[in-house]
C-alpha positions as CSV (number, residue, x, y, z in Angstrom):
1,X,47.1,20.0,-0.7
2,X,43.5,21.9,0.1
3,X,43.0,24.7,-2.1
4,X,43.2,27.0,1.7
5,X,46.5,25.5,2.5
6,X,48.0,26.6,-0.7
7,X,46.7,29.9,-0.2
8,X,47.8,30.5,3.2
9,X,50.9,28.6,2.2
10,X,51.6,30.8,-0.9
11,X,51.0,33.9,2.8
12,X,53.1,33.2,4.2
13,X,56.0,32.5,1.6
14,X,55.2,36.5,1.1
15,X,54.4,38.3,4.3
16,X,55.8,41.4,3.2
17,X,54.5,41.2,-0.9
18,X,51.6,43.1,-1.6
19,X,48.4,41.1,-1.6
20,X,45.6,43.8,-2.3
21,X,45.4,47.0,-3.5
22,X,42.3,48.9,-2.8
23,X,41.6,52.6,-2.7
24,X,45.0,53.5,-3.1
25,X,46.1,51.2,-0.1
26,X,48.5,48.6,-0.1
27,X,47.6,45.6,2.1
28,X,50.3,42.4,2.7
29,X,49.8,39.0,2.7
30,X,50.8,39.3,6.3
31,X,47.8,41.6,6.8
32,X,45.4,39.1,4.5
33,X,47.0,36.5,6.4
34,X,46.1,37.8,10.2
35,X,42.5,39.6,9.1
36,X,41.3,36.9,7.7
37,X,42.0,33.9,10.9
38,X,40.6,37.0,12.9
39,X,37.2,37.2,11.0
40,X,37.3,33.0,10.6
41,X,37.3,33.0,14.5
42,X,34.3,35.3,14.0
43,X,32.5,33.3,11.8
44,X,33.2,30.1,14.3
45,X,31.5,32.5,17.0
46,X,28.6,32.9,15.2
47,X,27.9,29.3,14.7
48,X,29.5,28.3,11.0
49,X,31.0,24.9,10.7
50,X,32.5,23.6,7.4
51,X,29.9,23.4,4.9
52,X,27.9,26.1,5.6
53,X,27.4,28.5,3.3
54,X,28.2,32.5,3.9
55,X,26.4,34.9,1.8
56,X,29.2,37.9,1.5
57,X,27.0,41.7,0.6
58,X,29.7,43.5,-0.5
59,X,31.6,45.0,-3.7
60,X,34.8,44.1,-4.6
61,X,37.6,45.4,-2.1
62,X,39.9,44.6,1.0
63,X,36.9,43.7,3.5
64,X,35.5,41.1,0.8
65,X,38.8,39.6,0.3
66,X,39.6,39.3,3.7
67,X,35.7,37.9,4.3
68,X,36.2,35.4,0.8
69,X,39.6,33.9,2.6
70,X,37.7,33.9,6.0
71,X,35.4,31.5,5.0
72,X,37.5,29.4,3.6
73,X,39.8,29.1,6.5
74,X,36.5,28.2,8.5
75,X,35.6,25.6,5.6
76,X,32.5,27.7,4.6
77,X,31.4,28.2,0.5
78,X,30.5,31.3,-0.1
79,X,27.5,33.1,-2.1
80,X,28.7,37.0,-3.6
81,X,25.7,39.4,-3.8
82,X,26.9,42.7,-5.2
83,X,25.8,46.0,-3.7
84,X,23.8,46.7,-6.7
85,X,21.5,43.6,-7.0
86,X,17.7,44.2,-6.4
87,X,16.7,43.4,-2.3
88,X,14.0,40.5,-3.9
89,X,16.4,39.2,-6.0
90,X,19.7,39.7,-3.3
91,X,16.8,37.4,-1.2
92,X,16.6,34.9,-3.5
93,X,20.3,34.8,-3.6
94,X,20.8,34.3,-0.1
95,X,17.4,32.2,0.5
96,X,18.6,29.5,-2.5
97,X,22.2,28.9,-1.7
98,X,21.1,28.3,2.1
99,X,23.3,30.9,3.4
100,X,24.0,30.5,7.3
101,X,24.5,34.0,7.5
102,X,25.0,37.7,5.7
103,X,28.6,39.3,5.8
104,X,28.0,43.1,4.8
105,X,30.4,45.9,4.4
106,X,29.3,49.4,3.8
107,X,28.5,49.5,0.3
108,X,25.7,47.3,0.7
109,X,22.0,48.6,1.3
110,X,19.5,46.7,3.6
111,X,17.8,43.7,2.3
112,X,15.3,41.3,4.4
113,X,17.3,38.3,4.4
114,X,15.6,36.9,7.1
115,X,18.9,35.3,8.3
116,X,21.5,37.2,11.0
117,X,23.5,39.7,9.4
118,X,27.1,41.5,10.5
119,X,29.2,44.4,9.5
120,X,32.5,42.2,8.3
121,X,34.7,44.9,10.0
122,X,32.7,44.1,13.2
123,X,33.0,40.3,13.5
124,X,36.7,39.6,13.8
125,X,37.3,37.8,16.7
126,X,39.9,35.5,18.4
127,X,41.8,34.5,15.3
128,X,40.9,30.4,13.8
129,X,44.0,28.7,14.7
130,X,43.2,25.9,12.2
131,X,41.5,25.4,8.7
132,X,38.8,23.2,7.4
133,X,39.1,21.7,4.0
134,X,34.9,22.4,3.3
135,X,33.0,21.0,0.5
136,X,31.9,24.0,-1.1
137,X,34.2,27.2,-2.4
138,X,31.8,29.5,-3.7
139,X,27.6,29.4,-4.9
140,X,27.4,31.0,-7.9
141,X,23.5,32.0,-8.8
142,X,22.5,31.7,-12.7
143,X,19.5,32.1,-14.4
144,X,16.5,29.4,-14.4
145,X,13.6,29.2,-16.2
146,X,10.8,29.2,-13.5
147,X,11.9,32.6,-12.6
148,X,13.7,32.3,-9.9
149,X,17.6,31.6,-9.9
150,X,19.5,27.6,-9.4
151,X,22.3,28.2,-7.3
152,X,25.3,25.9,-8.5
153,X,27.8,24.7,-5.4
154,X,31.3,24.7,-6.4
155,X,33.8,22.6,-5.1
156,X,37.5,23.6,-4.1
157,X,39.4,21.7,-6.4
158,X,37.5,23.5,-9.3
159,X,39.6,26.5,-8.1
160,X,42.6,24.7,-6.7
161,X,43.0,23.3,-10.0
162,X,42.6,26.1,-12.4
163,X,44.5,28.4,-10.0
164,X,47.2,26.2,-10.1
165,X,47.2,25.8,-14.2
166,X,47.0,29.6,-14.3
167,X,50.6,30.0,-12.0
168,X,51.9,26.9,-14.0
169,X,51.5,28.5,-17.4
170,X,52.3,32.1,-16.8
171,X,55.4,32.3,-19.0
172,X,56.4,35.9,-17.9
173,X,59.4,36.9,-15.6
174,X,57.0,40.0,-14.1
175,X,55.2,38.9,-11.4
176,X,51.3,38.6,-12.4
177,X,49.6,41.6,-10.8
178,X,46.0,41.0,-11.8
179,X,42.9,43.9,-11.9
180,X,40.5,42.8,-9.7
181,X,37.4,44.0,-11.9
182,X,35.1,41.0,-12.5
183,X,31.4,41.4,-11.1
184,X,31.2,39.8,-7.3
185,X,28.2,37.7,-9.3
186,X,30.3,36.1,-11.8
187,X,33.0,33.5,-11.5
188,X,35.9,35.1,-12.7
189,X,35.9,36.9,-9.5
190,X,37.4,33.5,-7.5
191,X,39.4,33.0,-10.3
192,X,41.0,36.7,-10.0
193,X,41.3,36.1,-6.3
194,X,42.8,32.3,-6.7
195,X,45.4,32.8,-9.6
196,X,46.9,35.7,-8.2
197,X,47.5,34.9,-4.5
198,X,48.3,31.7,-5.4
199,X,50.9,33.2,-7.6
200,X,51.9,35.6,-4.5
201,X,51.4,38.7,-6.9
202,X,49.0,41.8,-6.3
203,X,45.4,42.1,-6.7
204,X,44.3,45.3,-8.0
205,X,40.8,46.5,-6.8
206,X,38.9,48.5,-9.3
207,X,35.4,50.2,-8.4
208,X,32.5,49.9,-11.0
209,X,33.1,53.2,-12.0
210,X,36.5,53.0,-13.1
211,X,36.0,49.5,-14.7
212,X,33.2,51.6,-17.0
213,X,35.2,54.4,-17.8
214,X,37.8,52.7,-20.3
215,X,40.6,56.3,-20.4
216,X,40.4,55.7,-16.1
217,X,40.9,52.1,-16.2
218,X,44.1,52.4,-18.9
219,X,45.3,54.9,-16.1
220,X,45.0,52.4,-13.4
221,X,46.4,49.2,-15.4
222,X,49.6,51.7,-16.1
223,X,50.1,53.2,-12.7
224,X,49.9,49.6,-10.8
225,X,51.8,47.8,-13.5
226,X,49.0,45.3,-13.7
227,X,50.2,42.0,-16.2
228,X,46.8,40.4,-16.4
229,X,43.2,41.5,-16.8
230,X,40.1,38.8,-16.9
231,X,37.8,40.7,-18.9
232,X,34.3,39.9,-20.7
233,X,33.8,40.6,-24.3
234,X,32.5,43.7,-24.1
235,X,35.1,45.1,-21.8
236,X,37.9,43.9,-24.0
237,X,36.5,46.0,-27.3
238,X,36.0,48.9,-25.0
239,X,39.4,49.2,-23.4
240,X,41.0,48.4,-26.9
241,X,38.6,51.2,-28.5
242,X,40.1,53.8,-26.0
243,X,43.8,52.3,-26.0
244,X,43.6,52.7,-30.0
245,X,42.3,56.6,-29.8
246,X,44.8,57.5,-27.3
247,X,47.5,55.6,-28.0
248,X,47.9,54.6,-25.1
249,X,51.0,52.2,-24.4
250,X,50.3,49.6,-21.4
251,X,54.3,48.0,-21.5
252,X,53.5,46.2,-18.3
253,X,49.7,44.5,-19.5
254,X,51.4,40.8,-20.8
255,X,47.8,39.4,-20.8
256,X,44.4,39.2,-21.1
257,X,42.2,36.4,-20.6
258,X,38.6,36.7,-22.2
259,X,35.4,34.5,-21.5
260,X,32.0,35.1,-20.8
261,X,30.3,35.3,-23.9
262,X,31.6,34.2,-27.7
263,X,34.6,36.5,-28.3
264,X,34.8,38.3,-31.3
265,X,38.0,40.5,-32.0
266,X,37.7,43.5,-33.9
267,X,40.4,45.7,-35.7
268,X,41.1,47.6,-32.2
269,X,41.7,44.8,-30.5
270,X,44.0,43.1,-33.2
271,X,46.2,47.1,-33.4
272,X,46.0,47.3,-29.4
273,X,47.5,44.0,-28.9
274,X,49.7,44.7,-31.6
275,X,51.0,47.6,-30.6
276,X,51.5,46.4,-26.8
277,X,52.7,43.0,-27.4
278,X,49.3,41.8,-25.5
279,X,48.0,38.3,-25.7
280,X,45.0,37.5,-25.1
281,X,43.5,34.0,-23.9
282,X,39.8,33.1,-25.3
283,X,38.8,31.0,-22.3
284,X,35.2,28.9,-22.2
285,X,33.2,27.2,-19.4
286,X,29.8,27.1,-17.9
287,X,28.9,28.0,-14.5
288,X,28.6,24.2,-13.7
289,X,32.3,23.8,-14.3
290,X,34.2,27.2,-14.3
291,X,36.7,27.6,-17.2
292,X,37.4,23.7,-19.1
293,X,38.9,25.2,-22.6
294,X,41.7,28.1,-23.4
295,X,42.8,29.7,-26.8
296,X,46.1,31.4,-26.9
297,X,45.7,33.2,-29.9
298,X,48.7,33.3,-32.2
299,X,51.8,35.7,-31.9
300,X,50.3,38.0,-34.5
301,X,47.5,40.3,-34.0
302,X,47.0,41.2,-37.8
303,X,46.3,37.8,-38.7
304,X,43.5,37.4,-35.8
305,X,40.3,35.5,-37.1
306,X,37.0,37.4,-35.8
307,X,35.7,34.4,-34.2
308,X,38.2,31.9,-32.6
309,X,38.5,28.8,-31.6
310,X,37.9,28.2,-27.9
311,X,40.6,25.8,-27.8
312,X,41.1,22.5,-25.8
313,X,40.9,21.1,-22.2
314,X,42.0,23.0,-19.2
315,X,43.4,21.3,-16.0
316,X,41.3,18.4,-15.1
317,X,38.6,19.0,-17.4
318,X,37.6,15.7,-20.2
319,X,35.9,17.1,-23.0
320,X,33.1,14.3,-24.3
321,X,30.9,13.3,-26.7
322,X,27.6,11.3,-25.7
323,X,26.9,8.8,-28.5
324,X,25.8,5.5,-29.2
325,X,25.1,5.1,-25.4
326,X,28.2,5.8,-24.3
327,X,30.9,8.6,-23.7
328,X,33.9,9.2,-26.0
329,X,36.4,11.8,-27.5
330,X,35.3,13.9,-30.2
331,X,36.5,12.9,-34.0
332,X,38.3,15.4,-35.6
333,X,35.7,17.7,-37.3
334,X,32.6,16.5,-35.3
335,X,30.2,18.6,-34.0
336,X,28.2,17.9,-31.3
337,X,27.2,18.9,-27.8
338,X,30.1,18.9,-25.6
339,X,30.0,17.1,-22.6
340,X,32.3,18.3,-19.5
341,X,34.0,15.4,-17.2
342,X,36.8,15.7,-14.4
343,X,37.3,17.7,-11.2
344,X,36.1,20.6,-12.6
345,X,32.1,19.5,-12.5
346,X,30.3,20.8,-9.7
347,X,28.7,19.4,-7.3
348,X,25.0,20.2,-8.9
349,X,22.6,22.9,-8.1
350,X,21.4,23.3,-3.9
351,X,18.1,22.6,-2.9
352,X,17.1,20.8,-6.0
353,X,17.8,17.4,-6.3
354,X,16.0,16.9,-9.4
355,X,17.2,19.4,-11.8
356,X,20.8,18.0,-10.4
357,X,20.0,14.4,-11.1
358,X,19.0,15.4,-14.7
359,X,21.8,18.2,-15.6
360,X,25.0,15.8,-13.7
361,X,24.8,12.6,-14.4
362,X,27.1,9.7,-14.2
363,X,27.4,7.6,-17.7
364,X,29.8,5.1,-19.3
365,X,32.9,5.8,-21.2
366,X,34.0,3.5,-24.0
367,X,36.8,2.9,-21.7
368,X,34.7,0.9,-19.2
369,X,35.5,3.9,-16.5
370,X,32.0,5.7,-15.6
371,X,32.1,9.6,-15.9
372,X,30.5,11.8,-13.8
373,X,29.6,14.7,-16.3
374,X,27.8,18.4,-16.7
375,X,25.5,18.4,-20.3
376,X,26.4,22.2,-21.5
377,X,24.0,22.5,-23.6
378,X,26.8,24.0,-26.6
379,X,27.2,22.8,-29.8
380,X,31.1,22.3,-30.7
381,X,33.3,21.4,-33.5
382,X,36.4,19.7,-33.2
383,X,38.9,21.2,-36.1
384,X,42.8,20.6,-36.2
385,X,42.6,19.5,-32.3
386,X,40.6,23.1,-31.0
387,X,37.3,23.2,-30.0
388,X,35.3,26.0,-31.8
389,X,31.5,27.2,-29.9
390,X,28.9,26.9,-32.9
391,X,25.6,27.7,-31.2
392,X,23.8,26.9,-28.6
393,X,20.9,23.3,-28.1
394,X,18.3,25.7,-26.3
395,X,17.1,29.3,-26.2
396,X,19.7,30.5,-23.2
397,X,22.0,32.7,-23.9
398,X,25.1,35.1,-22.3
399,X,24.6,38.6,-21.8
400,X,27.4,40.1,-21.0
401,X,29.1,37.0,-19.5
402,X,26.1,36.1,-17.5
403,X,23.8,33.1,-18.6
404,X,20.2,34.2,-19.2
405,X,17.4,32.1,-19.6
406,X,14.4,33.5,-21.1
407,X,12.2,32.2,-19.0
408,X,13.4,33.6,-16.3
409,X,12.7,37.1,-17.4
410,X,9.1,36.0,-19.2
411,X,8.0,34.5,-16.1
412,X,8.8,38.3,-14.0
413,X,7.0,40.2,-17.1
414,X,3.9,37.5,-17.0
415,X,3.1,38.7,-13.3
416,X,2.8,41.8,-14.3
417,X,-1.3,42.9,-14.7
418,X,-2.2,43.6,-18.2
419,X,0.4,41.9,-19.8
420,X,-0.9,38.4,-21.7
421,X,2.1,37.3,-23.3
422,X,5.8,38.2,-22.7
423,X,8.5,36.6,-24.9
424,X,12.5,37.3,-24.6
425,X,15.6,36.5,-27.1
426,X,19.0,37.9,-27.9
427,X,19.7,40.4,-30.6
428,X,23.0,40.7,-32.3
429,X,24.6,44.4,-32.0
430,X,27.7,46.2,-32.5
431,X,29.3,42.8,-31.5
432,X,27.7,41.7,-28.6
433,X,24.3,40.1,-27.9
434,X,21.7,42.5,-26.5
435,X,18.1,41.1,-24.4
436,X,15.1,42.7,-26.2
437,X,11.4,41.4,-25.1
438,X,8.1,41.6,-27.3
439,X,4.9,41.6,-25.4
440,X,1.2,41.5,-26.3
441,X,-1.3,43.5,-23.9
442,X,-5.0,41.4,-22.6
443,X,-7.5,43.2,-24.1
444,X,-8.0,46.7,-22.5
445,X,-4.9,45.9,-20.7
446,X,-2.9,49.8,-19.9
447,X,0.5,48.7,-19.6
448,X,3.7,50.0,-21.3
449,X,7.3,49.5,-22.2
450,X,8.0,51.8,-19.3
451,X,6.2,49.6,-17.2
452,X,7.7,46.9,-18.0
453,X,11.4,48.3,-17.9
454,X,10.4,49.3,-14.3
455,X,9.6,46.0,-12.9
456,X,12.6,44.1,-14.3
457,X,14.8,47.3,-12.7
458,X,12.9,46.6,-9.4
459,X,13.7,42.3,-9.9
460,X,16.1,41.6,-11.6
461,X,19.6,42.4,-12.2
462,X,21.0,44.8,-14.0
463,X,22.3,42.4,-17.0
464,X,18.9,40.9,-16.9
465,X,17.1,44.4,-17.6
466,X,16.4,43.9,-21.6
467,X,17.2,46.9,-23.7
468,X,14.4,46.7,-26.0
469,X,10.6,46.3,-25.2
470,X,8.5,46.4,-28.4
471,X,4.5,45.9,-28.3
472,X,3.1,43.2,-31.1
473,X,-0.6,42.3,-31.3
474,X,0.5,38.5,-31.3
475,X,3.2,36.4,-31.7
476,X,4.6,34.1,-34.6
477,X,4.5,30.2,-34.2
478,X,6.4,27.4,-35.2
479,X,5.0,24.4,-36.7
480,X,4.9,22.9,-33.8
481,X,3.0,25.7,-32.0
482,X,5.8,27.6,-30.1
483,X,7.1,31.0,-30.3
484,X,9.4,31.7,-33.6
485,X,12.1,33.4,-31.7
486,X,14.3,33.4,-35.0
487,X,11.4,35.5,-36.6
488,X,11.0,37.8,-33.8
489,X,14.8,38.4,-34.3
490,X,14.3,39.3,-38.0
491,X,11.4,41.3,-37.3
492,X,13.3,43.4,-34.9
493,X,16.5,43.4,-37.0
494,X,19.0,41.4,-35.3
């Protein structure tokens, strides 16, 4: 069954069951249910068909879910750009998933899409009496090198799939009321959205200021007896940090499922989860596929290695190694870069046809069945049947959950006048990996860090924004006459 069957199936087995929770108001799946075919029938007014794409301006909350569902039921993908992002980069959004048209609800300022826009809570209209099964659930943008973002269409059965493992394996009697927290520009948002209404449980809406502010957010996972939080990296040491100083007791929080970046679990996290009976789930996957591995760390905290494994295959995922001209299984305790098969692969990246040809190809397995398959780009080890993440084949890297290419944010400070050279790379802090930028001036050249700071604020968003400009006179080369971006990181200290 269609991914929007089972979730207007899973409706309508709960009219009365709480579906969102936002602002303090309860909404039913009855209410998701009849909002949604009304703003579907909207969408058909306006001129979607299945396969467009529909670029939803909006934060997290009751309109957005409503608009997510919408078009869905109207077979639409849609693209998420947050309230926050940068007009030229919300534009770029928009422009390079081919969105037919913006959805905006009040949160989100003007930007010169070029495209029509509507309120959402103005384009309800006779409700769509029947669903399309589209080709595309959601665009998510990530970072490219030629400064200016690939936009990776995701098919419904990624979603269908992993939403359905997620219901399969929840092994709790309470029902799995989820904190809807993740960034509207970042995956884990549809998988929020998918697991829990599938599952005919409650999302709970969190605003970014809550989500921030660790003692508020403990407050909210209590008071909604929320059982599951997707969190990044960061956001799991921060809510353990406060949990640990205020002892606070979360009896309803069963899980937490982690991904985004490589997870590293500190003594707060091991004595929160300890002292709550939490466990948490170290979950991997690119943008190209959405979440192929899980980790369910063991039953004791104490005993919690800093850097786990990230596990093995979720769903319909095939994890691969390409070798000797042809695809396979990894040995036990080979490393190598891992290579994603299965429904979970998307469909490539819109509007270019040549990066897509060269990132998802289709090769032979030693079976004699051809794969169709996503390079990741990760190194992996395969140790006692768990895949653990060694490093990365290339310069990107995750801030914060979000893939960053460096390129992407030299190619914004190169336009910049008075700036010759720009180079970006990750430094390792408290935990987490931080974007810090060295740049060299032309000769009589005026800029500054300040400069600099303000143009990447004015293009790029906010997890793009490095933390750390520092000036150098010129930069230090490999042999091979490329910038040494492991000596720039022991220059800098990280």
């Amino acid at each position: 069954m269609p991914l929007i069957h089972r979730l207007l199936a899973s409706a309508r087995r709960n009219p009365g069951a709480t579906a969102v929770v936002d602002d303090g108001r309860r909404h039913t799946y009855e209410e998701l249910d009849r909002l949604s075919a009304e703003l579907a029938g909207g969408l058909a007014e306006q001129g979607v068909v299945p396969g467009d794409v529909v670029a939803l301006h909006a934060g997290r909350g009751w309109p957005r879910c409503a608009a997510v569902l919408a078009a869905w039921r109207r077979g639409a993908g849609v693209v998420s750009i947050g309230p926050d992002l940068p007009a030229p980069r919300a534009v770029k959004v928009a422009v390079g998933a081919g969105a037919r048209l913006v959805l905006r609800d009040a949160t989100a300022p003007p930007a010169p899409f070029g495209i029509p826009e509507h309120a959402i809570d103005a384009i309800a209209a006779k409700p769509l009496d029947e669903s399309a099964d589209g080709p595309i659930a959601y665009v998510i943008p990530t970072s490219g090198t030629t400064g200016d973002p690939k936009a990776v269409a995701v098919p419904p059965v990624v979603l269908d799939d992993l939403g359905g493992w997620h219901v399969d394996r929840w092994r709790h009697a309470a029902a799995p009321h989820t904190l809807h927290a993740a960034s509207v520009g970042f995956d884990p948002v549809y998988e929020e959205m998918v697991a829990t209404w599938l599952a005919g449980a409650a999302l709970i809406v969190v605003d970014d200021e809550t989500r921030r502010d660790y003692p508020a957010l403990i407050s909210v996972l209590r008071d909604h007896g929320v059982a599951r939080c997707f969190l990044p990296v960061a956001s799991l040491h921060g809510l353990a940090l406060a949990a640990v100083v205020d002892d606070a007791r979360l009896p309803a929080l069963l899980e937490l499922p982690v991904a985004g970046e490589r997870l590293v679990v500190n003594d707060e996290v091991r004595t929160f989860c300890a002292t709550n009976d939490i466990a948490v789930i170290n979950q991997y996957g690119p943008s190209e596929t959405h979440v192929v591995t899980a980790y369910r760390l063991p039953d004791a905290p104490e005993g919690w290695v800093a850097h786990p494994p990230i596990g093995s295959a979720v769903a319909s995922a095939e994890l691969l190694r390409w070798a000797d001209g042809a695809l396979r299984p990894f040995h036990e305790e080979e490393e190598g870069e891992l290579v994603i098969a299965g429904d979970c692969v998307a469909l490539g990246y819109l509007g270019d046809d040549e990066l897509t040809a060269a990132k998802f190809r289709t090769l032979p397995h030693r079976d004699g069945v051809d794969r169709r398959c996503y390079f990741s780009g990760d190194l992996v080890r395969l140790r006692e049947g768990e895949f653990h993440f060694l490093t990365r084949v290339d310069d990107q890297m995750k801030i914060r959950g979000y893939r960053v290419e460096p390129g992407e944010v030299e190619a914004v400070l190169a336009a910049v006048p008075g700036v010759r050279r720009a180079v970006a790379f990750g430094l390792h802090r408290l935990s987490s990996l931080r974007l810090a930028v060295c740049y060299a001036r032309d000769q009589g050249g005026a800029v500054s860090a300040d400069d600099l700071r303000a143009v990447c604020r004015a293009e790029l968003p906010e997890y793009m924004i490095p933390v750390h400009f520092w000036e150098v006179e010129d930069f230090p080369l490999t042999r091979n006459g490329k910038v040494d971006r492991a000596t720039l990181r022991q220059m800098f200290g990280g």
